[in-house]
PDB file with SEQRES, HELIX, SHEET and CRYST1 records, atoms N, CA, C and O in Angstrom:
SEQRES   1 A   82  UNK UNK UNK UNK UNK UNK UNK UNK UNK UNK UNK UNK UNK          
SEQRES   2 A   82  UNK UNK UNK UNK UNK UNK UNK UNK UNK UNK UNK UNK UNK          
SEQRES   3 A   82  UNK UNK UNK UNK UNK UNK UNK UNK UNK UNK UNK UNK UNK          
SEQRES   4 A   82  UNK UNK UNK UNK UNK UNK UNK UNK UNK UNK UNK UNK UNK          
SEQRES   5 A   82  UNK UNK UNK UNK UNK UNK UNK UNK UNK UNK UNK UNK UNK          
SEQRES   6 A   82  UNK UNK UNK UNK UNK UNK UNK UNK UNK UNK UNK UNK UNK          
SEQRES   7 A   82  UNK UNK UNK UNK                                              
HELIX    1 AA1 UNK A    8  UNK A   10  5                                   3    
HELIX    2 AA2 UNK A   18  UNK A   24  1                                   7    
HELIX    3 AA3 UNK A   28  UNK A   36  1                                   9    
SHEET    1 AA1 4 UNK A  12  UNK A  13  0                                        
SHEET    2 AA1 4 UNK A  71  UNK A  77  1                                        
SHEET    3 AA1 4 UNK A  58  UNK A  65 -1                                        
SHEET    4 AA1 4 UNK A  48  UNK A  55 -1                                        
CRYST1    1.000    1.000    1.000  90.00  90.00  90.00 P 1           1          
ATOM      1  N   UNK A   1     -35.746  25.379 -29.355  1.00  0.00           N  
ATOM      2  CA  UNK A   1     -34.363  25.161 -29.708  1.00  0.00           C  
ATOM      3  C   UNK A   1     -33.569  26.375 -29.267  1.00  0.00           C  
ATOM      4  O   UNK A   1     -33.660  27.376 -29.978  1.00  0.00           O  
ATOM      5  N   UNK A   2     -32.694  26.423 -28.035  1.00  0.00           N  
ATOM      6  CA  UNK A   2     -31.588  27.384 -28.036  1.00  0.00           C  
ATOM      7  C   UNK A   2     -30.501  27.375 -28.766  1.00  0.00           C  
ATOM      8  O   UNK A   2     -29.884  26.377 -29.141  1.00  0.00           O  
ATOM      9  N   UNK A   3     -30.272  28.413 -28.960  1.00  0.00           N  
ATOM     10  CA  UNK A   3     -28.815  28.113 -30.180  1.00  0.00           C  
ATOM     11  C   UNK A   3     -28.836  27.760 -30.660  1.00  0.00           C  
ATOM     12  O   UNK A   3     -27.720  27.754 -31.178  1.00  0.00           O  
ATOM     13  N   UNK A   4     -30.004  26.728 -31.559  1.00  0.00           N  
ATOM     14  CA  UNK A   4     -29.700  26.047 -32.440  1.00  0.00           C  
ATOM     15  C   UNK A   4     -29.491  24.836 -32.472  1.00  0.00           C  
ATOM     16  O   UNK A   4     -29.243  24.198 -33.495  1.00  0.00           O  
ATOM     17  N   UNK A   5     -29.598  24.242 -30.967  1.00  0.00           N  
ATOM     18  CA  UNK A   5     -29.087  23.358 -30.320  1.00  0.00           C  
ATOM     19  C   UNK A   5     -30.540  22.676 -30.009  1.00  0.00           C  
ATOM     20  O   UNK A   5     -31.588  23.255 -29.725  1.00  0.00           O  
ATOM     21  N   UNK A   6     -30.269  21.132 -30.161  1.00  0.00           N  
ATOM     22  CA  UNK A   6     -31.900  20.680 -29.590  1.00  0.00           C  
ATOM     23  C   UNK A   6     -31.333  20.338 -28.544  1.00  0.00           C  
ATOM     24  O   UNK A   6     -30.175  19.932 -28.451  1.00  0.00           O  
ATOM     25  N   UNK A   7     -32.478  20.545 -27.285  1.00  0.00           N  
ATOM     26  CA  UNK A   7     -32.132  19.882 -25.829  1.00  0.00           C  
ATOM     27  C   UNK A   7     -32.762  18.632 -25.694  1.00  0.00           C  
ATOM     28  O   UNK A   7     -33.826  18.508 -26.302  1.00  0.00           O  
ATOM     29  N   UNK A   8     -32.352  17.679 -25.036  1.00  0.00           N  
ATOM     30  CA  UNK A   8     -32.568  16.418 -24.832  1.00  0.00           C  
ATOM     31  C   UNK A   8     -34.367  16.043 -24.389  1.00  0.00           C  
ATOM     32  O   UNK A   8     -35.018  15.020 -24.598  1.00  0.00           O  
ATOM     33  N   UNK A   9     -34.695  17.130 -23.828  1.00  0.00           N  
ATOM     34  CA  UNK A   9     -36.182  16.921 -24.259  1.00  0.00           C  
ATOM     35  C   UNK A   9     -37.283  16.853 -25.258  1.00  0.00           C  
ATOM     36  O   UNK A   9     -38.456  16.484 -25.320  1.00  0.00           O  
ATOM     37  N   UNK A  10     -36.492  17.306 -25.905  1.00  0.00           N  
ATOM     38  CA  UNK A  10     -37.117  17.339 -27.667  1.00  0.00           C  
ATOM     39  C   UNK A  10     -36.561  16.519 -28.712  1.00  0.00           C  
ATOM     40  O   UNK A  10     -36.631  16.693 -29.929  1.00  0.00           O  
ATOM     41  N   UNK A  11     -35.701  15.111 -27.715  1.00  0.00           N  
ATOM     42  CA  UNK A  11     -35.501  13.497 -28.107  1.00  0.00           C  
ATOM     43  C   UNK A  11     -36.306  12.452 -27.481  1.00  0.00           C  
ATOM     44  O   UNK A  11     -36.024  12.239 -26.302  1.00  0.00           O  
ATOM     45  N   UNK A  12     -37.006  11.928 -27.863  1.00  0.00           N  
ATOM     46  CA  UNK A  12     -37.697  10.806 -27.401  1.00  0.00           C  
ATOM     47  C   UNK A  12     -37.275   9.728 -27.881  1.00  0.00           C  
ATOM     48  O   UNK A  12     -36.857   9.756 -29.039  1.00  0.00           O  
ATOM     49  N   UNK A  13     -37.263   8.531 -27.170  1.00  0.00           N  
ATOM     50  CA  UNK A  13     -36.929   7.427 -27.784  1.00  0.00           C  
ATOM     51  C   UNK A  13     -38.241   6.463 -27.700  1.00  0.00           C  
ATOM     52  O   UNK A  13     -39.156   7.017 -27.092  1.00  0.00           O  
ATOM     53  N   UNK A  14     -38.514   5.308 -28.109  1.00  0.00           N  
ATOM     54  CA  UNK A  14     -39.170   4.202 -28.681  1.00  0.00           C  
ATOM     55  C   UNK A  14     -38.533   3.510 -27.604  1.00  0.00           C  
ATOM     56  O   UNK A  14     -37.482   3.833 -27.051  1.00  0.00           O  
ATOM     57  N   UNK A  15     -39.278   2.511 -27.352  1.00  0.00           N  
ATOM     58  CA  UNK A  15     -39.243   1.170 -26.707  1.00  0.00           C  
ATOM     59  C   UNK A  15     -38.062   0.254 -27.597  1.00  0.00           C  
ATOM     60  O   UNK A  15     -37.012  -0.298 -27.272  1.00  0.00           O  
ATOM     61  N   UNK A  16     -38.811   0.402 -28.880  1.00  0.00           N  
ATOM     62  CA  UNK A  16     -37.312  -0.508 -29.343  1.00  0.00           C  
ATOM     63  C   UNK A  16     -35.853  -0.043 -29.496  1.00  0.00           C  
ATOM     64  O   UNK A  16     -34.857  -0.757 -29.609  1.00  0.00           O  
ATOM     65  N   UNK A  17     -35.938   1.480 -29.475  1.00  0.00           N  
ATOM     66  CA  UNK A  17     -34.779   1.649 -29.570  1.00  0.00           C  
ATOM     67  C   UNK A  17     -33.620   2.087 -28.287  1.00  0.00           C  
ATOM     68  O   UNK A  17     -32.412   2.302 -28.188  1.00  0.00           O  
ATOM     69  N   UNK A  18     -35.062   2.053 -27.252  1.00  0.00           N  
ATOM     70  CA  UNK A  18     -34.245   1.947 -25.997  1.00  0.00           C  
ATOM     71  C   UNK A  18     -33.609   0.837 -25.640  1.00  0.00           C  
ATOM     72  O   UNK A  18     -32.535   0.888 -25.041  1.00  0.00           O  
ATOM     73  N   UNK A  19     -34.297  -0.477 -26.020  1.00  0.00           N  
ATOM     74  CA  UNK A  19     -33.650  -1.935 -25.952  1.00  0.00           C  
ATOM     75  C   UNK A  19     -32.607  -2.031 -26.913  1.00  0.00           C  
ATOM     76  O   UNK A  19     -31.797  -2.958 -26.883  1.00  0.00           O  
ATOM     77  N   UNK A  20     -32.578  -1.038 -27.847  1.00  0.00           N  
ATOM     78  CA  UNK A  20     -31.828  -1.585 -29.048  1.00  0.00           C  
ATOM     79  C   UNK A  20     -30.273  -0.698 -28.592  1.00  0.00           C  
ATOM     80  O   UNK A  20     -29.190  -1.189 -28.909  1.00  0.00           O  
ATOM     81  N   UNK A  21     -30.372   0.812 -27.723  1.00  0.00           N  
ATOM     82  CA  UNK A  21     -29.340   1.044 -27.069  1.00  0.00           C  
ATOM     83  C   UNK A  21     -28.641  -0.072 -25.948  1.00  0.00           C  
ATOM     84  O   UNK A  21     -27.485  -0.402 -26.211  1.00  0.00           O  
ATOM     85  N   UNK A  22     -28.968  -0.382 -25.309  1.00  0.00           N  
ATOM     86  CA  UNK A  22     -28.605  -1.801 -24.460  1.00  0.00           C  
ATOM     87  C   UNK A  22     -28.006  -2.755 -25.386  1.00  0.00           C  
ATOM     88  O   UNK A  22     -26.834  -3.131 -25.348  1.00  0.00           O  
ATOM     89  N   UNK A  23     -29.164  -3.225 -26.468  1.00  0.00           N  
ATOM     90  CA  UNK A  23     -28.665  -4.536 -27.229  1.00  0.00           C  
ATOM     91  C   UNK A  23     -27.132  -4.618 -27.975  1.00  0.00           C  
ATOM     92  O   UNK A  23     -26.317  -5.505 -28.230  1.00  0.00           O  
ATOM     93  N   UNK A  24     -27.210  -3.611 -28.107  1.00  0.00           N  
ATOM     94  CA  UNK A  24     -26.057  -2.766 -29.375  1.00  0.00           C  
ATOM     95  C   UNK A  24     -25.149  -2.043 -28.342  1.00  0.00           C  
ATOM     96  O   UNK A  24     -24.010  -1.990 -28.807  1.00  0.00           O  
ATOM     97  N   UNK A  25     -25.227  -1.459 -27.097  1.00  0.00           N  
ATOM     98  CA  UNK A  25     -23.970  -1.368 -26.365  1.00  0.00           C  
ATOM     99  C   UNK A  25     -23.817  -0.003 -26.535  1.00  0.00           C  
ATOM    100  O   UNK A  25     -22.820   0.685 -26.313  1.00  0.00           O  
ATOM    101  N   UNK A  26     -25.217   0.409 -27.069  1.00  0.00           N  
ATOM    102  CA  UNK A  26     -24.356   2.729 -27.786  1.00  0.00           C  
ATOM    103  C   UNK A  26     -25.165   3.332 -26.230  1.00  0.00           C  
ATOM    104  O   UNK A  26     -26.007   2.772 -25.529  1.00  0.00           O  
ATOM    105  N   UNK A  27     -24.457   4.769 -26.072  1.00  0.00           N  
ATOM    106  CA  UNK A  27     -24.952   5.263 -25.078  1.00  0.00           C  
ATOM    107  C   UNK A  27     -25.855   6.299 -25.532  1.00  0.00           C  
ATOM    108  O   UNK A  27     -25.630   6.994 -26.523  1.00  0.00           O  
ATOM    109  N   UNK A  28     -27.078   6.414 -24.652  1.00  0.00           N  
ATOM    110  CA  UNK A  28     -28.208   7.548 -25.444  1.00  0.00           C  
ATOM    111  C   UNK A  28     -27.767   8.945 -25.683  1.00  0.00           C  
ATOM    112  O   UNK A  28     -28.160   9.613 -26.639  1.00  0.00           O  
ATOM    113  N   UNK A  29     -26.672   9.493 -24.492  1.00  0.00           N  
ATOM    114  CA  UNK A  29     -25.946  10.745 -24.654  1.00  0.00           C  
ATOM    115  C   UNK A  29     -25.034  10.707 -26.738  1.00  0.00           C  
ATOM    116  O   UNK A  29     -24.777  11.670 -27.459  1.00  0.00           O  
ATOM    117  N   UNK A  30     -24.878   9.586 -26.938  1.00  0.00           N  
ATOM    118  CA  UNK A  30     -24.207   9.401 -27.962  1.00  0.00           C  
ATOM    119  C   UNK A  30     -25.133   9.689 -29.519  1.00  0.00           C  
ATOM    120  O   UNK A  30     -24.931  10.248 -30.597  1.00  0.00           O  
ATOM    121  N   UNK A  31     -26.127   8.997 -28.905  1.00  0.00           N  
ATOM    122  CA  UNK A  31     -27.322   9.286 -29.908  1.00  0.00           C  
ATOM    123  C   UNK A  31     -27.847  10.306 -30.030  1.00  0.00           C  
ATOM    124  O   UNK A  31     -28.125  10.796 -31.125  1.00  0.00           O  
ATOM    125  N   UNK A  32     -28.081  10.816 -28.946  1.00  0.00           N  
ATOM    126  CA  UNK A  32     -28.718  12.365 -28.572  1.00  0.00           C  
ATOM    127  C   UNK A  32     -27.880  13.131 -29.626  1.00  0.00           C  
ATOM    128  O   UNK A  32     -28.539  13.749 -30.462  1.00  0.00           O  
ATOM    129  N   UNK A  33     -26.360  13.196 -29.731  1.00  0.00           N  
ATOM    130  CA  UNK A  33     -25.595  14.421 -29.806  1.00  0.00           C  
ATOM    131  C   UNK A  33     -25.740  13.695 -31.715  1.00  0.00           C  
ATOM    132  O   UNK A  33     -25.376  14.527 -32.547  1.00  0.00           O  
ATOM    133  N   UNK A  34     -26.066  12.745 -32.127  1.00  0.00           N  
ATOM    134  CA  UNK A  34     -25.362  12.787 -33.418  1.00  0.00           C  
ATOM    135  C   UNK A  34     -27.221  12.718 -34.033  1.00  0.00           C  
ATOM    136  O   UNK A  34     -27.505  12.285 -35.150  1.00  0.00           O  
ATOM    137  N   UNK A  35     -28.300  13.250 -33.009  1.00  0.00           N  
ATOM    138  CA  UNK A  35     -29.529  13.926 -33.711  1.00  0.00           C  
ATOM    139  C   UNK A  35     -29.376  15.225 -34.016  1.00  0.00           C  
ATOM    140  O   UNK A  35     -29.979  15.810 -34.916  1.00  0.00           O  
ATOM    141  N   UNK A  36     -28.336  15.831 -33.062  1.00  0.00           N  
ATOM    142  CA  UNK A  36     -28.360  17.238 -32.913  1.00  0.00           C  
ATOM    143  C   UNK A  36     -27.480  17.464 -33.799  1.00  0.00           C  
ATOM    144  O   UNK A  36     -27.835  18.201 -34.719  1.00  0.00           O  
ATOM    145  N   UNK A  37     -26.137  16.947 -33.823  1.00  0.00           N  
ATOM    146  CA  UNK A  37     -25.293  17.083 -34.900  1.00  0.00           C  
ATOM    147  C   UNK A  37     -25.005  16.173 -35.707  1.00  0.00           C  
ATOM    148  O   UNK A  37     -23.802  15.924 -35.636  1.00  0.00           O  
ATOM    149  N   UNK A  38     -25.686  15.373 -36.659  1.00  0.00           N  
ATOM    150  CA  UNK A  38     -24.764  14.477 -37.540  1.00  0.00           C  
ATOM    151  C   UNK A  38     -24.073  14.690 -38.311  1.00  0.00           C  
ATOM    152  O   UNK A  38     -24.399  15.785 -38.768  1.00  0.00           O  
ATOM    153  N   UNK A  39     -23.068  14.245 -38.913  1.00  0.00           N  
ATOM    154  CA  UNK A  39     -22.356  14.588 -39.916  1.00  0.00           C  
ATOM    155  C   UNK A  39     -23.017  14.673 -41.457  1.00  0.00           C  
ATOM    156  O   UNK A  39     -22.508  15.232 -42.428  1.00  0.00           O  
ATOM    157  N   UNK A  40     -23.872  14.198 -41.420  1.00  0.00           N  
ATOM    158  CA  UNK A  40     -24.652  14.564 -42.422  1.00  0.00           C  
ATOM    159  C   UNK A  40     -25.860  13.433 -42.575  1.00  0.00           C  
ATOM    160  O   UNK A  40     -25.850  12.260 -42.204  1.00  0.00           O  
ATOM    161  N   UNK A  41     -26.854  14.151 -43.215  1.00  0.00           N  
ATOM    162  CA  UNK A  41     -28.571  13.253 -43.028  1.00  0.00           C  
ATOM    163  C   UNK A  41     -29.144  12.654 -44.337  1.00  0.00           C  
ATOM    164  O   UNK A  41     -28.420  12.371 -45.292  1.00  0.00           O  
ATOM    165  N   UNK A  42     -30.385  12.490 -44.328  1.00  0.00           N  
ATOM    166  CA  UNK A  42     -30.800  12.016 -45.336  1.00  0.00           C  
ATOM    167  C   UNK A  42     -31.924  11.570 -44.919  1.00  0.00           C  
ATOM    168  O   UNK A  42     -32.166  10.951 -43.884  1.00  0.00           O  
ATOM    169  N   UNK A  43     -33.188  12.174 -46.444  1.00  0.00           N  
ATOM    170  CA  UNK A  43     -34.796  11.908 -46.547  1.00  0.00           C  
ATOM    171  C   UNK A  43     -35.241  10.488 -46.146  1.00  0.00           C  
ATOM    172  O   UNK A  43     -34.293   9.800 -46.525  1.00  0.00           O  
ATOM    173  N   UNK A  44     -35.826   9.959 -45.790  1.00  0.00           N  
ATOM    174  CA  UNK A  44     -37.078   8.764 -46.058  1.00  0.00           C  
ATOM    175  C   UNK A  44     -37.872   8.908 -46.365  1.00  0.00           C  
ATOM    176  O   UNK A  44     -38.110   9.965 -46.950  1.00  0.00           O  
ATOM    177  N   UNK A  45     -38.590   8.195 -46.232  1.00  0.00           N  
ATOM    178  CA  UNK A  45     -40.054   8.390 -46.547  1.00  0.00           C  
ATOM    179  C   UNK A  45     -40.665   8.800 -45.879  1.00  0.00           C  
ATOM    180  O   UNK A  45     -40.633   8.246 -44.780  1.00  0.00           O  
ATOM    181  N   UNK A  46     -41.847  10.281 -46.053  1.00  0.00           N  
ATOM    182  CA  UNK A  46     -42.889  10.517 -45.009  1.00  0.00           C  
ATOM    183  C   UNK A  46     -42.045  11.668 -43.900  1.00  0.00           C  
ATOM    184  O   UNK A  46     -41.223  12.518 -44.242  1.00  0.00           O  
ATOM    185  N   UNK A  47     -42.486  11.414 -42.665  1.00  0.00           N  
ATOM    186  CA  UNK A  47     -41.533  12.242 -42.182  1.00  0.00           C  
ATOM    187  C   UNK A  47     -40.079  11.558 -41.225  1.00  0.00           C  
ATOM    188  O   UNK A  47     -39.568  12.035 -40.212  1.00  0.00           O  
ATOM    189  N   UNK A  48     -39.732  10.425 -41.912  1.00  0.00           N  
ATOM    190  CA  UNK A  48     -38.779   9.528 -41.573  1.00  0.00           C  
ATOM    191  C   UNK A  48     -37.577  10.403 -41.996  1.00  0.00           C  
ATOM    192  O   UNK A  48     -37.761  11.162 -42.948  1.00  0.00           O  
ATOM    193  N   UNK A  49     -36.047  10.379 -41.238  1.00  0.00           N  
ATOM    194  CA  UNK A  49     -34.945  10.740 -41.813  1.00  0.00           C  
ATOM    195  C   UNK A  49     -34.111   9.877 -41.062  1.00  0.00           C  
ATOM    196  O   UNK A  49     -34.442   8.940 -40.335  1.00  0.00           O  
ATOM    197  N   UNK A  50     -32.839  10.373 -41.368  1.00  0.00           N  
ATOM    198  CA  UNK A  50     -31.674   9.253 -41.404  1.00  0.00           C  
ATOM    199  C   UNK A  50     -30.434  10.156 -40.820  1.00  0.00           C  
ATOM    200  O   UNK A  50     -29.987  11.018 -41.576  1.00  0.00           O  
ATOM    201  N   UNK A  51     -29.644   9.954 -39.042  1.00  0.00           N  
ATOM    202  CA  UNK A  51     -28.784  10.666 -38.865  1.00  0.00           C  
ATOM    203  C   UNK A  51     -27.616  10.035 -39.083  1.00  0.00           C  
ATOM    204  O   UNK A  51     -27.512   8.962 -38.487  1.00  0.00           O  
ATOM    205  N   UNK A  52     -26.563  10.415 -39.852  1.00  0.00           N  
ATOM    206  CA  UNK A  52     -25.394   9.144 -39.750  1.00  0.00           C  
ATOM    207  C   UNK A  52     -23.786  10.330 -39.128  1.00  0.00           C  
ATOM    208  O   UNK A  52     -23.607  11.518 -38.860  1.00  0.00           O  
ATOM    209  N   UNK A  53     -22.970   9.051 -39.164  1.00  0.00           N  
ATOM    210  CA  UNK A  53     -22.152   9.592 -38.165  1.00  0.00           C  
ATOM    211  C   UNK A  53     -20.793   8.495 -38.215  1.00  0.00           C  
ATOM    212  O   UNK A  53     -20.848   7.477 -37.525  1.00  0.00           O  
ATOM    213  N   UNK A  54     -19.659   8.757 -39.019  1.00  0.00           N  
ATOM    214  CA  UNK A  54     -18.666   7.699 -38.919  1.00  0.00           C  
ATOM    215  C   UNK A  54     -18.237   7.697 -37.469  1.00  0.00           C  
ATOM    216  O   UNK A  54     -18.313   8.638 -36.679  1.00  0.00           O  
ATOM    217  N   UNK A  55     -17.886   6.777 -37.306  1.00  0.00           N  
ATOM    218  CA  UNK A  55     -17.482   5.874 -35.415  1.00  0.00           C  
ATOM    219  C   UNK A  55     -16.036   4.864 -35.974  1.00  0.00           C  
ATOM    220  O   UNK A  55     -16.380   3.723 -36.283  1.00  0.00           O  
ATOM    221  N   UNK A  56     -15.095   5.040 -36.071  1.00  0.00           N  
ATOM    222  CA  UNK A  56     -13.865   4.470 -36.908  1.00  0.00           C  
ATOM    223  C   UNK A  56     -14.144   3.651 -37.850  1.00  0.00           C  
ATOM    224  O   UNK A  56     -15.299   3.972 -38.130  1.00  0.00           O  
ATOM    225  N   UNK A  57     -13.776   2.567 -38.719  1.00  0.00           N  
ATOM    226  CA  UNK A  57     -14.152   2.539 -39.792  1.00  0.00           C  
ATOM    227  C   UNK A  57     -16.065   2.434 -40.219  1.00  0.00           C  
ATOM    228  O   UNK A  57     -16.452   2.622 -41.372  1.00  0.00           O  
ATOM    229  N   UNK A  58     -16.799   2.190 -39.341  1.00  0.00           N  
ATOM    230  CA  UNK A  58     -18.294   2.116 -39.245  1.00  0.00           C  
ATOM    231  C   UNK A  58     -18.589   3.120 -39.446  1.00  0.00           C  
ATOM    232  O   UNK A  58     -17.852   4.105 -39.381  1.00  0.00           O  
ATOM    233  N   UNK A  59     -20.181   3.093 -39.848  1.00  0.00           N  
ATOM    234  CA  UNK A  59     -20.949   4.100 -40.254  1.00  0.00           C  
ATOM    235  C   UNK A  59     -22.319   3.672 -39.116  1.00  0.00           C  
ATOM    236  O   UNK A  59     -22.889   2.583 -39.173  1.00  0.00           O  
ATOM    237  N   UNK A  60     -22.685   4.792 -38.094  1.00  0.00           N  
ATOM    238  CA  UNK A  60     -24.073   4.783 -37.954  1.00  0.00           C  
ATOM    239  C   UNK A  60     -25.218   5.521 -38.194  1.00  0.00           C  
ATOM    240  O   UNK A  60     -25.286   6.687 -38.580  1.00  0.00           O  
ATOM    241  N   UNK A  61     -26.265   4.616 -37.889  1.00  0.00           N  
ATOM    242  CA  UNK A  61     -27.265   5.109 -39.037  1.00  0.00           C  
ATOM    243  C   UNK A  61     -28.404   5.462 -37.615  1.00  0.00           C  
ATOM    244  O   UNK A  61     -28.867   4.571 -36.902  1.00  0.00           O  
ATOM    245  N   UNK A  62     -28.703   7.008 -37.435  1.00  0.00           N  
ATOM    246  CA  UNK A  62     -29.995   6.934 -36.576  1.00  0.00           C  
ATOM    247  C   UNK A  62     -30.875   7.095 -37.149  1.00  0.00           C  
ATOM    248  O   UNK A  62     -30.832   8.038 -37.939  1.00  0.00           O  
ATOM    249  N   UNK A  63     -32.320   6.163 -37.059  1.00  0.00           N  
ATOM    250  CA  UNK A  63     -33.561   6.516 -37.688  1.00  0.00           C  
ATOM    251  C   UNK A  63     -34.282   7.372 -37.044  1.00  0.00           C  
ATOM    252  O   UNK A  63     -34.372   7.185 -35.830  1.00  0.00           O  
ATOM    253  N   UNK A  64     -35.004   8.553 -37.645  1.00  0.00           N  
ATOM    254  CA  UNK A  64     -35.580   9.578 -36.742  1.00  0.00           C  
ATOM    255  C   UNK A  64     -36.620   9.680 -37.102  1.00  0.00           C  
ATOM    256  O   UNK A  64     -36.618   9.272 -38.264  1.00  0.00           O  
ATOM    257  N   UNK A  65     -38.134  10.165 -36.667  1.00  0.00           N  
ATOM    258  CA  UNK A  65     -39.607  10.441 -37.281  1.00  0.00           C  
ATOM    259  C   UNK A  65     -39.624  11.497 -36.217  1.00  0.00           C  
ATOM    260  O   UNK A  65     -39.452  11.484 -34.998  1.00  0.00           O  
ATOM    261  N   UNK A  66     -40.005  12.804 -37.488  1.00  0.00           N  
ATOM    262  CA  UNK A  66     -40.488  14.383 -36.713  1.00  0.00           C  
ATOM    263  C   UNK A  66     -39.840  15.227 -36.536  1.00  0.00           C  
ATOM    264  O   UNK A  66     -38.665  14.869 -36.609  1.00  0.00           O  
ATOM    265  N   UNK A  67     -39.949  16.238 -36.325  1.00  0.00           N  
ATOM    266  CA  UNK A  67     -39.133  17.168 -35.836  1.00  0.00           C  
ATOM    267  C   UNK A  67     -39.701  17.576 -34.664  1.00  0.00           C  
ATOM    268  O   UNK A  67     -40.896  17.873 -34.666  1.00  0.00           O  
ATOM    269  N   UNK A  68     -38.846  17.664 -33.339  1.00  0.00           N  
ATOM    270  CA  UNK A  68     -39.365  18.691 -32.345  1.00  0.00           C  
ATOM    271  C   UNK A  68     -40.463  18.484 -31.694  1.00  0.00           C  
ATOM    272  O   UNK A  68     -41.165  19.494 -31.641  1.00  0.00           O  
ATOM    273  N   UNK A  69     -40.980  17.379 -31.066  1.00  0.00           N  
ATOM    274  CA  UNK A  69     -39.803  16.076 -30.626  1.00  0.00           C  
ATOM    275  C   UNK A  69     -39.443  15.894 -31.778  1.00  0.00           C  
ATOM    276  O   UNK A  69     -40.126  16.257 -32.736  1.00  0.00           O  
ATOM    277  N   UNK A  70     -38.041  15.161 -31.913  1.00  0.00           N  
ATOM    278  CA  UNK A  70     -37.590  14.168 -32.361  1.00  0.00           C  
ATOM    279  C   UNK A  70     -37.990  13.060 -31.797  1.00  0.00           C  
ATOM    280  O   UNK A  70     -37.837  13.017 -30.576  1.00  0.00           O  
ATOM    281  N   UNK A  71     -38.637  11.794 -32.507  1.00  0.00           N  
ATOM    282  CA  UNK A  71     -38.799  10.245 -31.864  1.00  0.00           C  
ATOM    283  C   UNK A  71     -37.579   9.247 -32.645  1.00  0.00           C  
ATOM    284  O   UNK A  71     -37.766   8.917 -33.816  1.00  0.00           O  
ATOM    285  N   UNK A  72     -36.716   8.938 -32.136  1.00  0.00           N  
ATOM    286  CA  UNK A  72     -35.360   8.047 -32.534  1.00  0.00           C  
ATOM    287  C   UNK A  72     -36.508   6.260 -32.790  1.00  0.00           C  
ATOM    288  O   UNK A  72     -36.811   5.629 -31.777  1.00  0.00           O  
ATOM    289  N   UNK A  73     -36.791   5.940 -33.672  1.00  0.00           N  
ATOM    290  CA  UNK A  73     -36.785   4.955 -33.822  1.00  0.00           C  
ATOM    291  C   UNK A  73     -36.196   3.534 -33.527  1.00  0.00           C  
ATOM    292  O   UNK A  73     -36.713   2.545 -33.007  1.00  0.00           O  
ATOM    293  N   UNK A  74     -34.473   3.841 -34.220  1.00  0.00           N  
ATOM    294  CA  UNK A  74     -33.253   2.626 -33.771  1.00  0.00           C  
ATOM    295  C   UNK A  74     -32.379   3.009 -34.449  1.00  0.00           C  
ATOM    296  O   UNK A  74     -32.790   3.554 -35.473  1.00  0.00           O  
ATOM    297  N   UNK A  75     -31.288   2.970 -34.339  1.00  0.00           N  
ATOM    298  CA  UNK A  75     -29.938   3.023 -34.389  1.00  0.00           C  
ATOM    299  C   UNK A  75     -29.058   1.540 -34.834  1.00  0.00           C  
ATOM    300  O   UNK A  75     -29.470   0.509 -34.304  1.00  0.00           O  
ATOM    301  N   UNK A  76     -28.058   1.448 -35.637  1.00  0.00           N  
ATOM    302  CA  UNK A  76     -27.535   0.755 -35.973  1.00  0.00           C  
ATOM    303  C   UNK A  76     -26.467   1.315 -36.969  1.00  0.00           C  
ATOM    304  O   UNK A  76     -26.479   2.344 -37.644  1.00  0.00           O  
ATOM    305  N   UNK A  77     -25.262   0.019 -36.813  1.00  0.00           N  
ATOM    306  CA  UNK A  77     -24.170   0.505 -37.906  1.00  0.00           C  
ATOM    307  C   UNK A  77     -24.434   0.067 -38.943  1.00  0.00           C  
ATOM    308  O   UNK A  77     -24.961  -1.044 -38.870  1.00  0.00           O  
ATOM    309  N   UNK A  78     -24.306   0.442 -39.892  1.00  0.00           N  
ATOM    310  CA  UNK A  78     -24.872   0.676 -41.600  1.00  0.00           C  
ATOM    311  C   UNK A  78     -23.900   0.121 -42.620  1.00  0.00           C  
ATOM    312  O   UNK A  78     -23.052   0.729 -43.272  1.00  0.00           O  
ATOM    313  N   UNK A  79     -24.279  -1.465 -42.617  1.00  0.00           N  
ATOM    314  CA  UNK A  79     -23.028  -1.929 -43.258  1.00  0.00           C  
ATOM    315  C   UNK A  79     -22.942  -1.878 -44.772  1.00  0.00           C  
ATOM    316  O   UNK A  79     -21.891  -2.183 -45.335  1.00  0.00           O  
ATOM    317  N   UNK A  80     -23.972  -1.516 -45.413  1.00  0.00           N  
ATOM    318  CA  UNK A  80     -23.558  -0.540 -46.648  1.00  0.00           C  
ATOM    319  C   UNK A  80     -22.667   0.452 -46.838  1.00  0.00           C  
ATOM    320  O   UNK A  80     -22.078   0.669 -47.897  1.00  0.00           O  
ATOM    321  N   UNK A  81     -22.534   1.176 -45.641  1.00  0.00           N  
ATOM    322  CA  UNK A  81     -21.455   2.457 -45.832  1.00  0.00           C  
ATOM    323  C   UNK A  81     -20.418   1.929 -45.691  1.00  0.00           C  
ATOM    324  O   UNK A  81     -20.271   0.741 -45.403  1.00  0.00           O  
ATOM    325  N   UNK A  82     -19.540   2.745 -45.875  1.00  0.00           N  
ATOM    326  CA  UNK A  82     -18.020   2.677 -45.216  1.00  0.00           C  
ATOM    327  C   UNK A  82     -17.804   4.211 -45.492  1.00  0.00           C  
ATOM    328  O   UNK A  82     -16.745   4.753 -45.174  1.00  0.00           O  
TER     329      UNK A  82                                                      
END                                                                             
């Protein structure tokens, strides 16, 4: 990590959530930046966490497993939040 900053090699994505960028229309540069910075996170279970990130009135939700790599699971807007 430079600066503090993760570089895009220490994001991996999943098969599903590479289809699930396509399916859903988000760009991976988009995902990338809201692993590195979300507006704020949250535990799962195990070593599962949760990056979220308001996008105008939506909330998205990145699923993450690990640190360093990071492996992005899938992404989606989180229609519980607002």
């Amino acid at each position: 990590m430079a600066n503090g900053k993760i570089r895009k090699k220490d994001i991996k994505f999943t098969k599903h959530a590479e289809d699930m960028l396509v399916e859903r229309g988000f760009r991976k540069e988009m995902v990338e930046e809201i692993v590195n910075k979300p507006e704020w996170k949250d535990k799962g279970e195990g070593d599962t966490w949760f990056a979220f990130k308001r996008i105008g009135k939506k909330v998205l939700r990145v699923v993450v497993i690990g640190s360093k790599p990071f492996t992005v699971i899938t992404m989606y807007f989180d229609r519980r939040l607002k």
